[in-house]
C-alpha positions as CSV (number, residue, x, y, z in Angstrom):
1,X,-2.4,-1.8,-18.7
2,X,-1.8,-5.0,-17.0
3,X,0.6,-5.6,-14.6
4,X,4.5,-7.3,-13.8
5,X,6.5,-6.9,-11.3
6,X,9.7,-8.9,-12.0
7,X,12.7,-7.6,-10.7
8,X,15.6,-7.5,-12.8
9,X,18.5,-10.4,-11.1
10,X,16.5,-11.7,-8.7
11,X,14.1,-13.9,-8.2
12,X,10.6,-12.3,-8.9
13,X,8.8,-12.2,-4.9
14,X,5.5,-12.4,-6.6
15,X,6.8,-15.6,-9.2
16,X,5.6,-13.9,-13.1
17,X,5.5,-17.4,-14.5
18,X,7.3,-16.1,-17.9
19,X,8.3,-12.7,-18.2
20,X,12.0,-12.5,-18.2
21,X,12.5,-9.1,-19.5
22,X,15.1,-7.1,-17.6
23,X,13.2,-3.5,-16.3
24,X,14.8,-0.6,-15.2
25,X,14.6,3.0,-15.0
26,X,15.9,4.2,-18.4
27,X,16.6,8.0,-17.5
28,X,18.8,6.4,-14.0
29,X,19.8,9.3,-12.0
30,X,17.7,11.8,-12.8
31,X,14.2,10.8,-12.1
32,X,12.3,11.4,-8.8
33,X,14.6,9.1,-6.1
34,X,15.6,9.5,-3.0
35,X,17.9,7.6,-0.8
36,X,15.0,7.3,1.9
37,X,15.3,8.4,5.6
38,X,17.9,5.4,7.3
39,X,17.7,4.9,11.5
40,X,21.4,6.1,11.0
41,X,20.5,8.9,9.2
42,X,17.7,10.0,12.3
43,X,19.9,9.0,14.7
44,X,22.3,12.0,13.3
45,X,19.8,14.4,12.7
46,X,18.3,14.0,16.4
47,X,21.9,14.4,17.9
48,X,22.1,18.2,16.8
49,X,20.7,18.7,19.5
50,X,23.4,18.9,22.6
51,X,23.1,21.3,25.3
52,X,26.1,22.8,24.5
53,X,25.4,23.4,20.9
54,X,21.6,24.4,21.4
55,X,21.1,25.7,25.0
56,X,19.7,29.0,23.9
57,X,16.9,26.7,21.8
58,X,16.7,24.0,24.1
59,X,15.6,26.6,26.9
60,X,13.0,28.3,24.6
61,X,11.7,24.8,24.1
62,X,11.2,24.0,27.5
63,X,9.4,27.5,28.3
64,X,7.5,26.9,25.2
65,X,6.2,23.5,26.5
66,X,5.8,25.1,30.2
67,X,3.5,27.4,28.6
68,X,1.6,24.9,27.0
69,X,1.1,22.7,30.3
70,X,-0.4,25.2,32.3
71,X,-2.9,26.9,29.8
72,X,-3.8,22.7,28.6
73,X,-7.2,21.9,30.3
74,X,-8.0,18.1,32.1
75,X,-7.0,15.4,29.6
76,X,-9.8,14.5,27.5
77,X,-13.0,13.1,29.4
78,X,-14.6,10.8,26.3
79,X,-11.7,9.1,24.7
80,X,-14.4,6.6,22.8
81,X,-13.7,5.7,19.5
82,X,-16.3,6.8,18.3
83,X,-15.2,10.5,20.2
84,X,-12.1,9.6,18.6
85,X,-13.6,9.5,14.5
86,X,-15.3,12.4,15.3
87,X,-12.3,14.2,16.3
88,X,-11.1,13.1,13.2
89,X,-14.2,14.4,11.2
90,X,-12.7,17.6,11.7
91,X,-9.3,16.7,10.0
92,X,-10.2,15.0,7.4
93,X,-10.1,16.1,3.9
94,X,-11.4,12.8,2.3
95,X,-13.1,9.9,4.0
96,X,-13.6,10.7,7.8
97,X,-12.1,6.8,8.5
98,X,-8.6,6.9,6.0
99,X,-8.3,10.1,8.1
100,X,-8.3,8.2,11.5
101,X,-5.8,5.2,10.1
102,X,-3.3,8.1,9.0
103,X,-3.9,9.4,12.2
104,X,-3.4,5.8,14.0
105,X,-0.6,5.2,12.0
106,X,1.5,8.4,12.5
107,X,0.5,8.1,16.4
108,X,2.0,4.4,16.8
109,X,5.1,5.6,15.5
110,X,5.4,8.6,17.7
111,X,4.6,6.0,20.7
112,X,7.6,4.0,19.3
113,X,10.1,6.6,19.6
114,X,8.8,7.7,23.0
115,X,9.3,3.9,24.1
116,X,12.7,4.4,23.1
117,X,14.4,7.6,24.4
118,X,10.8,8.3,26.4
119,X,8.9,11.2,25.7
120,X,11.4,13.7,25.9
121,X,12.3,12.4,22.5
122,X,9.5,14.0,21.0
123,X,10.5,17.5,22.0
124,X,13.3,16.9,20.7
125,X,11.8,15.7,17.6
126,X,9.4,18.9,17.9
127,X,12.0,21.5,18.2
128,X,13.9,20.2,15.1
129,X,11.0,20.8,13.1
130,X,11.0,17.1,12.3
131,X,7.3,15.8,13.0
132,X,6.6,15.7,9.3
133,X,9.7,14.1,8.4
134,X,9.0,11.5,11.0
135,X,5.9,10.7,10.6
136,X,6.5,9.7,6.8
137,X,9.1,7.5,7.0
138,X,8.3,4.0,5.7
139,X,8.7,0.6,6.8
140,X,10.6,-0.3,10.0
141,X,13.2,2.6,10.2
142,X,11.1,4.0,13.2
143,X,11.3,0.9,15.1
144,X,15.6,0.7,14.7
145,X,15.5,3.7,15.7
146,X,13.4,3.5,18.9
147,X,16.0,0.3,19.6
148,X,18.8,2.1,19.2
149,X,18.0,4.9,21.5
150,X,16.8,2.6,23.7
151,X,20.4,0.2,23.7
152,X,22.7,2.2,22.2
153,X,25.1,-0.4,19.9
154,X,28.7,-0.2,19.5
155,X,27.8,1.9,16.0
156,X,28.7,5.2,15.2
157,X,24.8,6.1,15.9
158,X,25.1,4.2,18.9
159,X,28.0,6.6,20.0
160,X,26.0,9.4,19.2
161,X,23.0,8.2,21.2
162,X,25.2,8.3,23.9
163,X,27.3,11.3,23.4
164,X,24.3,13.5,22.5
165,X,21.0,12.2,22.8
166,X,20.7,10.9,26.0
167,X,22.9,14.3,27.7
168,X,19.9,15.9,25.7
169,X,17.0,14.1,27.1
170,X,19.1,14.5,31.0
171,X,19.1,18.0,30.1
172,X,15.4,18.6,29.3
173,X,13.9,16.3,32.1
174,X,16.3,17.8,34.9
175,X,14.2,21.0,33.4
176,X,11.4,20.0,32.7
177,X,9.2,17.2,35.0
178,X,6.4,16.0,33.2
179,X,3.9,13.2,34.1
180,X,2.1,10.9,32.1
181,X,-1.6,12.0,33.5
182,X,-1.1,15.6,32.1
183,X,-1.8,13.8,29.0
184,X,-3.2,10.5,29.3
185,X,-6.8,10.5,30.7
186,X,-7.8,8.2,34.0
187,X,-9.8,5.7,32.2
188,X,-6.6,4.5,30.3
189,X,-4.6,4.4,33.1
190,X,-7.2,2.4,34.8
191,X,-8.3,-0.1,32.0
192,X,-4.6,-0.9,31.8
193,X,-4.0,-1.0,35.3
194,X,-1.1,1.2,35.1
195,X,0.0,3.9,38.3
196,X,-2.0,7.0,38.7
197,X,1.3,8.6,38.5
198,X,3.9,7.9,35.9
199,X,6.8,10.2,35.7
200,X,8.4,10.4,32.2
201,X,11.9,10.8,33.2
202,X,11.6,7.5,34.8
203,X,12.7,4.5,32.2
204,X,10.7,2.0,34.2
205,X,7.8,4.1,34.8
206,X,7.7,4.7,30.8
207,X,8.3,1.3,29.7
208,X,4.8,0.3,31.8
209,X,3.2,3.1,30.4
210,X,4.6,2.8,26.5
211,X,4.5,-1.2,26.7
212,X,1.0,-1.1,26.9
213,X,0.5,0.2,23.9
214,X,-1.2,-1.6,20.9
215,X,0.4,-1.4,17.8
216,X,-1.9,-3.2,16.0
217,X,-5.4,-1.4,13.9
218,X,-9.0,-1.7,14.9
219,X,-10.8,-3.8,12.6
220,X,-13.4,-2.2,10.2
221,X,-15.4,-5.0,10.6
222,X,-16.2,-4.1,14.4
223,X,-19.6,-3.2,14.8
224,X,-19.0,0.3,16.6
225,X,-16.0,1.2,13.9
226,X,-18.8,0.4,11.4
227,X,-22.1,2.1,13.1
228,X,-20.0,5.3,14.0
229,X,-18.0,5.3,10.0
230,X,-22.1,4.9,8.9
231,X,-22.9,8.1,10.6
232,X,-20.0,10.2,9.7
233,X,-19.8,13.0,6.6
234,X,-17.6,12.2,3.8
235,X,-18.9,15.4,2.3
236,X,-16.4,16.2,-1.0
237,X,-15.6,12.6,-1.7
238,X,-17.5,11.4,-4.7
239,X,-19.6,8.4,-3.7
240,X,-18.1,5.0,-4.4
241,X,-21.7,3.6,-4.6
242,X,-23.3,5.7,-7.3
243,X,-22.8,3.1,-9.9
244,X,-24.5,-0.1,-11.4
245,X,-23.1,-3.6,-10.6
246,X,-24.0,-6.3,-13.3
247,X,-23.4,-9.5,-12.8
248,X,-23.4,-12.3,-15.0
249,X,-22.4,-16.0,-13.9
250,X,-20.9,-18.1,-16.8
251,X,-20.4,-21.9,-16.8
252,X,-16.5,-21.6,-17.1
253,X,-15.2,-24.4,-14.9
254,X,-11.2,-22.7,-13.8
255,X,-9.4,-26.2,-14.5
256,X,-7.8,-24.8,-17.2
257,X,-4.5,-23.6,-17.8
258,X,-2.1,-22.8,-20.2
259,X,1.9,-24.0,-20.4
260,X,3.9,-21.1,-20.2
261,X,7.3,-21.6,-21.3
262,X,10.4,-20.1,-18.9
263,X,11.8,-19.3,-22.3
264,X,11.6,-15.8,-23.4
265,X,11.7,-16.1,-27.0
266,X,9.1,-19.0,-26.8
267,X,7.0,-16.6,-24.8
268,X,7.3,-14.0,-27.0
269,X,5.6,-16.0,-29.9
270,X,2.7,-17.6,-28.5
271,X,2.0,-14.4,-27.1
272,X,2.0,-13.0,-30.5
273,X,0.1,-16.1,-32.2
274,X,-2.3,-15.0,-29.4
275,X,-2.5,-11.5,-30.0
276,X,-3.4,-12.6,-33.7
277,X,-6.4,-14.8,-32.4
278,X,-7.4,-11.8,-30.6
279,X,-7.8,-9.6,-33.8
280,X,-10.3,-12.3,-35.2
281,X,-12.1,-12.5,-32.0
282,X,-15.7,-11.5,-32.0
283,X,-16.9,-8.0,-30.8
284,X,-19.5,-7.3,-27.9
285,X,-22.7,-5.1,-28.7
286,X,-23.6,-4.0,-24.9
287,X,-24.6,-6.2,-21.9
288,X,-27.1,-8.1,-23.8
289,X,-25.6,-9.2,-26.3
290,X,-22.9,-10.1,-23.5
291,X,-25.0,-12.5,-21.9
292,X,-25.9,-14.0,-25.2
293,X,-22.2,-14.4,-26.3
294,X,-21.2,-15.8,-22.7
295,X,-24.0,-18.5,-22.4
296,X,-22.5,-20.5,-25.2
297,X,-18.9,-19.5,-25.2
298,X,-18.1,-22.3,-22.7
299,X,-18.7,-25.5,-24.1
300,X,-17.8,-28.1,-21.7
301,X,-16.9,-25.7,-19.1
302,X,-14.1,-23.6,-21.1
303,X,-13.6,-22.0,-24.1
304,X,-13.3,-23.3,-28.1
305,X,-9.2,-23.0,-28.8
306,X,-8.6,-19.8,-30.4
307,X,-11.7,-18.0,-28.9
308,X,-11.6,-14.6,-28.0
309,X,-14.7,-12.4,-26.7
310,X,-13.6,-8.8,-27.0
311,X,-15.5,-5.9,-24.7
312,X,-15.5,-2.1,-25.6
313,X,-16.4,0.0,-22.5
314,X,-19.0,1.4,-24.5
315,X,-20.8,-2.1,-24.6
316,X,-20.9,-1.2,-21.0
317,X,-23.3,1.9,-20.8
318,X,-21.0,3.7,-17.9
319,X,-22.4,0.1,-15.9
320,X,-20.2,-2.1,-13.9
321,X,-20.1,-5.8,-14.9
322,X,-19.2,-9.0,-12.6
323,X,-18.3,-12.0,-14.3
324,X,-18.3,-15.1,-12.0
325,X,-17.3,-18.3,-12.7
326,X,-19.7,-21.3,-12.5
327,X,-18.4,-22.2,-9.2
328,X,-19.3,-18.6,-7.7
329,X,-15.4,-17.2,-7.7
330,X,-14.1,-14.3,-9.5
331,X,-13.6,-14.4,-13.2
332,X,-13.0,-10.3,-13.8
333,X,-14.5,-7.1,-12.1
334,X,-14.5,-4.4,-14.9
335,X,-15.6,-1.0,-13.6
336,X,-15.5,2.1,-16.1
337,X,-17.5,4.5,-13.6
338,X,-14.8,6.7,-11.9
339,X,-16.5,9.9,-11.8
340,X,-15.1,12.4,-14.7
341,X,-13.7,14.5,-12.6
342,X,-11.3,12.4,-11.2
343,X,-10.6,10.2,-14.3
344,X,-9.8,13.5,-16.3
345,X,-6.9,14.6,-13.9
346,X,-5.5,11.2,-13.8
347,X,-2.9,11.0,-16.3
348,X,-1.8,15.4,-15.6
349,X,-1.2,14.3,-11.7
350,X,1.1,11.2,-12.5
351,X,3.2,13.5,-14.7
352,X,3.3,16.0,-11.6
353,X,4.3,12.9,-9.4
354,X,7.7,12.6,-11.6
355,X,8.4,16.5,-10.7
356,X,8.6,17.5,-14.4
357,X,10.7,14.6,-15.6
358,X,9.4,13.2,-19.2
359,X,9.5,9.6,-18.3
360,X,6.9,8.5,-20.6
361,X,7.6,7.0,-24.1
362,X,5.5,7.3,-27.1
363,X,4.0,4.3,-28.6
364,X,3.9,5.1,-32.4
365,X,3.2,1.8,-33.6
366,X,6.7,1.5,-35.2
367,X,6.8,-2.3,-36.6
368,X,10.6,-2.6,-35.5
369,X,9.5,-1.7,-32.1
370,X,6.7,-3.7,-31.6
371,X,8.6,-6.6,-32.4
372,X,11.4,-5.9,-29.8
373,X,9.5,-6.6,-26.6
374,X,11.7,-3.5,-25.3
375,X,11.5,-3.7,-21.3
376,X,8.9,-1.3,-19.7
377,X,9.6,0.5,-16.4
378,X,8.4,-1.1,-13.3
379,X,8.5,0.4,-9.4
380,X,7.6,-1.8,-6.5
381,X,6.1,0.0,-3.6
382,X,5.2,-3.3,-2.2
383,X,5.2,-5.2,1.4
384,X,6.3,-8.6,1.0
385,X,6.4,-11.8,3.8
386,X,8.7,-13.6,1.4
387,X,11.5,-15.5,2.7
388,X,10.5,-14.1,6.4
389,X,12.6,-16.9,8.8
390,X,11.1,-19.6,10.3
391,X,11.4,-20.3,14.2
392,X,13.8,-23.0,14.7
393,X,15.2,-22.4,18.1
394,X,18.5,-21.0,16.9
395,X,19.8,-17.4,17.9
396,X,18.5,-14.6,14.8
397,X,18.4,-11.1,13.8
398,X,14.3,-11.0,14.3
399,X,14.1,-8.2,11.5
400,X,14.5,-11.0,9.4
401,X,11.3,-12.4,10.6
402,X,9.3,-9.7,9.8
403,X,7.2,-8.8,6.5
404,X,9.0,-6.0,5.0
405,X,8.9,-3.2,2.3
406,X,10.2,-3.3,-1.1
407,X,13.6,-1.7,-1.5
408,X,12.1,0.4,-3.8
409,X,10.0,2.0,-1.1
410,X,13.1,3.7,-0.3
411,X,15.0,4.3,-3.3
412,X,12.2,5.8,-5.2
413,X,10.6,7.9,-1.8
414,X,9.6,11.1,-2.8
415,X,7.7,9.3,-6.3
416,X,6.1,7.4,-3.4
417,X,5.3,10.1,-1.3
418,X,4.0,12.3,-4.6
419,X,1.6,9.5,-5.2
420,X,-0.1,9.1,-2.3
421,X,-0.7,13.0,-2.0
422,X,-1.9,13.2,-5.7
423,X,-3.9,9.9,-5.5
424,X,-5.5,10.2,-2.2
425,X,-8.6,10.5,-3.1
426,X,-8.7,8.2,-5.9
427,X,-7.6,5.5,-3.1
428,X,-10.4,6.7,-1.3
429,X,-12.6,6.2,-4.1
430,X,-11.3,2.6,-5.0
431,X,-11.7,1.2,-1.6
432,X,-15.2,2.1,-1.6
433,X,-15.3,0.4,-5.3
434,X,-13.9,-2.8,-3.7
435,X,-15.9,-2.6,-0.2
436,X,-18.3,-2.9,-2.3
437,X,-18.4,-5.3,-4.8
438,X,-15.9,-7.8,-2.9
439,X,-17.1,-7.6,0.3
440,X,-15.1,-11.4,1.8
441,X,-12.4,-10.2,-0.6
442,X,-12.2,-6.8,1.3
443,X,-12.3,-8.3,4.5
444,X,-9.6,-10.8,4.1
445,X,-7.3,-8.3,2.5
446,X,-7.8,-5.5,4.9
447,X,-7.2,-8.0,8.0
448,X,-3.5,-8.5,6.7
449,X,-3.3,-4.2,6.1
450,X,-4.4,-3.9,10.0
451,X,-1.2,-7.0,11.0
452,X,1.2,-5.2,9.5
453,X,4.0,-4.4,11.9
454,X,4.1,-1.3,14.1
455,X,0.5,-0.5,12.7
456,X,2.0,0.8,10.0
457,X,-0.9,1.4,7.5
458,X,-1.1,0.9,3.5
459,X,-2.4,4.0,1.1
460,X,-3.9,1.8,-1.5
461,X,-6.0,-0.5,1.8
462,X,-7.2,-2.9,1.7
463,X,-4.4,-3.6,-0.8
464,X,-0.8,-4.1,0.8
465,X,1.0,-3.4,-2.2
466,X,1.2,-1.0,-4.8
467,X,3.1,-1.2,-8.5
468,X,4.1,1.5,-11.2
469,X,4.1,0.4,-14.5
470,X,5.1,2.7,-17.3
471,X,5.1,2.0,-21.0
472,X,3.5,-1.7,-20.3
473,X,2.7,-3.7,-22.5
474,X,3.5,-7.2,-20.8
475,X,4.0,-10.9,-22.1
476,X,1.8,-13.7,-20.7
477,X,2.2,-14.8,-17.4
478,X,0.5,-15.7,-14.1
479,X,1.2,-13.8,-10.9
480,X,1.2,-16.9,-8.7
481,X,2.3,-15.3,-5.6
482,X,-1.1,-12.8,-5.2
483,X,-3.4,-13.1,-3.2
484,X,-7.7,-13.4,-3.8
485,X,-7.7,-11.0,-6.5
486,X,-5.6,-8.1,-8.1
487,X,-6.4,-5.1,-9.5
488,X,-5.5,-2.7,-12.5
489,X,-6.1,1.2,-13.2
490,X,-4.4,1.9,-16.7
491,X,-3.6,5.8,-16.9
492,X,-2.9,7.7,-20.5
493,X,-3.3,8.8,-23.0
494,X,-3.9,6.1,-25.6
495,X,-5.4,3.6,-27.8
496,X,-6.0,0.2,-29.0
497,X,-4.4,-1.8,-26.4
498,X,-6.7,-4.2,-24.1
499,X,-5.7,-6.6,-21.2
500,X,-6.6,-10.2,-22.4
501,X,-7.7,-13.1,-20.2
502,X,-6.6,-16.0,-22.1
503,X,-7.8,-19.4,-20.4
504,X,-11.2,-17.2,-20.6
505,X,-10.6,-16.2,-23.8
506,X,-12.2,-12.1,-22.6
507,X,-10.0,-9.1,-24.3
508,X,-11.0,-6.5,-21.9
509,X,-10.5,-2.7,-23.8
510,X,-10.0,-0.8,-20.5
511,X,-9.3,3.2,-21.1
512,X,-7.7,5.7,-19.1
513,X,-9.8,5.2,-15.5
514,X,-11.3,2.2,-16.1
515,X,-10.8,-0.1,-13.2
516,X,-9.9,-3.9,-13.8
517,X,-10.1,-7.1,-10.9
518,X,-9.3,-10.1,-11.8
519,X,-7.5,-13.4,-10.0
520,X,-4.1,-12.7,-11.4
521,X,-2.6,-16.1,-9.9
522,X,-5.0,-18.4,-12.1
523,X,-5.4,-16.5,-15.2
524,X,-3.0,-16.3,-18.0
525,X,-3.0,-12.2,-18.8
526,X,-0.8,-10.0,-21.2
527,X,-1.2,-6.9,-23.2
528,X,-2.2,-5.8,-26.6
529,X,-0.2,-3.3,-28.4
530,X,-1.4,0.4,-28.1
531,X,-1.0,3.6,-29.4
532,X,0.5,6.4,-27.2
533,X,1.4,7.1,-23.7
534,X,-0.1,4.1,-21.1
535,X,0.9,3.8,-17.6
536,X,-1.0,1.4,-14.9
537,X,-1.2,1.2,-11.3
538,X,-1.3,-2.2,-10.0
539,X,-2.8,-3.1,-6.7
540,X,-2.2,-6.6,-5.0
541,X,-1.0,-8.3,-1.4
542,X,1.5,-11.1,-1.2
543,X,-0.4,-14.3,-0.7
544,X,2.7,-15.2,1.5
545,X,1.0,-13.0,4.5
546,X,-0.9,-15.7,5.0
547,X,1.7,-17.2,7.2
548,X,2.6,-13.6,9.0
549,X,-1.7,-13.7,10.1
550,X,-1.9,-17.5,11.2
551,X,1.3,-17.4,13.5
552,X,3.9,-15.2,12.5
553,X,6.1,-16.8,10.4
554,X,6.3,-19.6,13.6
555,X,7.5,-16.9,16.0
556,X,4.1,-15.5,17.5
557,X,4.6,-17.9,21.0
558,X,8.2,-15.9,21.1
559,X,8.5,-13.5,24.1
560,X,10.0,-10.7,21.5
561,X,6.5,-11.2,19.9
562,X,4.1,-11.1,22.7
């Protein structure tokens, strides 16, 4: 259930204090991966499309959009935001404001490419059939590719931006004038004091227009984003409310921590001397006896060596319990009230995700294998600000400077992609869970969602990152490189197992659904053994976008950044 993200020859980005197990995908080649859409690969696809190879299509597109221009009434007159999530009311299938982010998100990358090769482009794009395909493509391939078209390199794409594309785009606009006001209403021209006249095939006239654009998210916390979401349906999304919070503040002080050793084998056994003291640890009842337990099981401020507290989610009564510690931070969020309709399709739709592929092991409770540790399987689709460069001065390659995604983002794309379909309303329902019960929590995380670049949004918000874990069952360690708090859904079909807490000394025996938050950066956590099929989704952020929000990474006064 718990989570690690190590990477196998490399240094681990989020710094697992002591898991050195190698992880990899054991069935290679023939699970759900993809080599992910590359600005090379766009680049090629978008230069099909030469006069001379597709004037018969190119012409039909041009009548096509003709058509549309004169039957397309005034531009709209209430371009609000609040008109704007009502629009969106009408799209949505979940939760009316995940629906305007998607929206916002697939919108801003459009608006890149048109800031590129201008908004012929997007014809282009639109008469390829390749909106969809666009508009998923992850990280910042959309903004190489927008540079490219825009100063075509010495590259082999760059030849083909210039042997194709741009013959194209002359082809279209000699055909085709269109002006900026046929689709952008007065009041934006006004409030960014732009001409009342903009004509696209004219580079200067787009790059006012399309440099004006903010490619950054409104903030939830604005009052109007939050009076209009108040007053919106989410009609056929269960209600992330309709639960119980607990809470129960203990006198644990946090200055405690254990040694981990670096060294596996060492690792290995006082995780297993720990496991041990966790079978002779002392069961919970239900909440009362709970608060009992918890009153005296700090001492001093922290726990009697060898002391283990284990909670059933039956102690729980379908309730969700807070524990704080005595100074008022986070010691663990458990929350077993996913409505059953949802937690009963979890572990079918993660199958589906893999496309048929059996990727999930057995546990049978073999001694032998037990005893080997074996590496579990582990898939990063994570944003990380990790060794971003500094400003210094000196001449760079400002990707570099940038937060970026995992490499699995790309490798493993149509997993990802399969996720986020299956899952979407589960996401739904968890950022309502965290909204919430960690209200300053939420806000801090979600700020760092809304700065990604190119308002590029997150599926799992207000979490940046999200983790695959498959057949876990993880040594200790401390994920020092999260930030505030992470968070854990195990999926399976199992039993036994339990994530344990150790400076706190709790064995938390989370099931299939059973949401888990924790600080993952100060706590000592690993895994009981279990019994069957377990998988867990692991939600965090990279503590390191601290430094992206307060100036990014040193380069915010930098005119590429303004």
């Amino acid at each position: 259930m718990a989570e690690q993200r190590s990477r196998p020859k490399r240094k681990c980005k989020r710094n697992g204090a002591a898991l050195q197990a190698a992880v990899n995908w054991e069935i290679g080649e023939n699970m759900a991966k993809t080599s992910g859409a590359s600005c090379e690969a766009i680049i090629s696809t978008l230069a099909v499309a030469h006069p001379q190879v597709l004037q018969q299509d190119m012409d039909a597109w041009i009548a096509s959009v003709n058509d549309v221009l004169l039957d397309t009434a005034s531009p709209l007159e209430d371009h609000s935001l609040a008109a704007i999530l009502r629009r969106c009311q009408g799209l949505a299938t979940g939760a009316v404001h995940m629906t305007f982010l998607s929206v916002n998100t697939f919108g801003s990358k459009f608006a890149l490419l048109a800031g590129g090769g201008t908004l012929y482009i997007l014809l282009i794009i639109t008469g390829l059939d390749l909106c969809w395909s666009m508009a998923k493509v992850h990280g910042r391939v959309i903004w190489e590719v927008a540079k490219l078209l825009r100063v075509p390199d010495d590259s082999a794409s760059g030849d083909l931006v210039r042997t194709n594309i741009i013959p194209s785009i002359h082809y279209i606009k000699a055909r085709l004038p269109i002006f900026l006001e046929n689709f952008c209403p007065p009041q934006v021209t006004q409030l960014y004091k732009l001409p009342a006249v903009i004509d696209c095939a004219c580079l200067s006239g787009s790059d006012t227009f399309f440099g004006s654009v903010k490619f950054k998210s409104p903030s939830w916390e604005n009052n109007v984003l939050t009076d209009v979401q108040g007053s919106l349906s989410t009609q056929g999304s269960p209600s992330a409310t309709d639960f119980n919070i607990i809470t129960i503040t203990t006198n644990y002080s946090c200055d405690t921590r254990f040694s981990l050793s670096h060294d596996k084998q060492q690792n290995v056994e006082w995780t297993n001397q720990q496991r041990e003291l966790v079978e002779q640890g002392e069961d919970v009842e239900d909440i009362k006896d709970i608060r009992l337990k918890l009153q005296v099981f700090y001492p001093e401020g922290r726990k009697v060596e060898g002391a283990y507290l284990r909670i059933p989610m039956s102690a729980l009564s379908g309730d969700s319990l807070n524990l704080w510690n005595a100074d008022g931070s986070l010691m663990a969020f458990i929350c077993p009230s996913m409505p059953d309709t949802m937690r009963k399709t979890l572990y079918p739709k993660l199958q589906g995700c893999f496309n048929g592929l059996n990727v999930f092991k057995n546990n049978t409770g073999d001694p032998d294998e037990d005893k080997s540790e074996c590496p579990f399987s582990t898939v990063l689709f994570s944003w990380w600000n990790h060794y971003g460069l500094s400003a210094n001065g000196r001449p760079i390659n400002f990707t570099q400077c940038l937060p970026y995604p995992d490499k699995d983002v790309f490798q493993y794309e149509q997993l990802y992609l399969n996720i986020q379909t299956a899952f979407q309303k589960e996401f739904e329902w968890i950022e309502g869970v965290l909204r919430r019960a960690f209200p300053e929590e939420y806000r801090v995380l979600v700020e760092l969602v809304e700065l990604l670049p190119g308002n590029v949004d997150s599926p799992v918000a207000p979490f940046l990152s999200l983790v695959l874990n498959v057949d876990v069952s993880t040594l200790a360690h401390r994920d020092d490189k999260d930030l505030k708090l992470c968070l854990v859904l195990p999926i399976g079909e199992f039993a036994a197992g339990g994530l344990v807490l150790a400076e706190q000394g709790l064995v938390i025996e989370a099931m299939n659904g059973d949401l888990l938050a924790f600080c993952s950066s100060g706590t000592t956590h690993f895994n009981l053994k279990y019994l069957g099929e377990s998988v867990s989704l692991v939600f965090h952020a990279d503590r390191e976008f601290l430094k992206w929000k307060e100036s990014h990474n040193g380069w915010a006064d930098h005119p590429s950044f303004l």
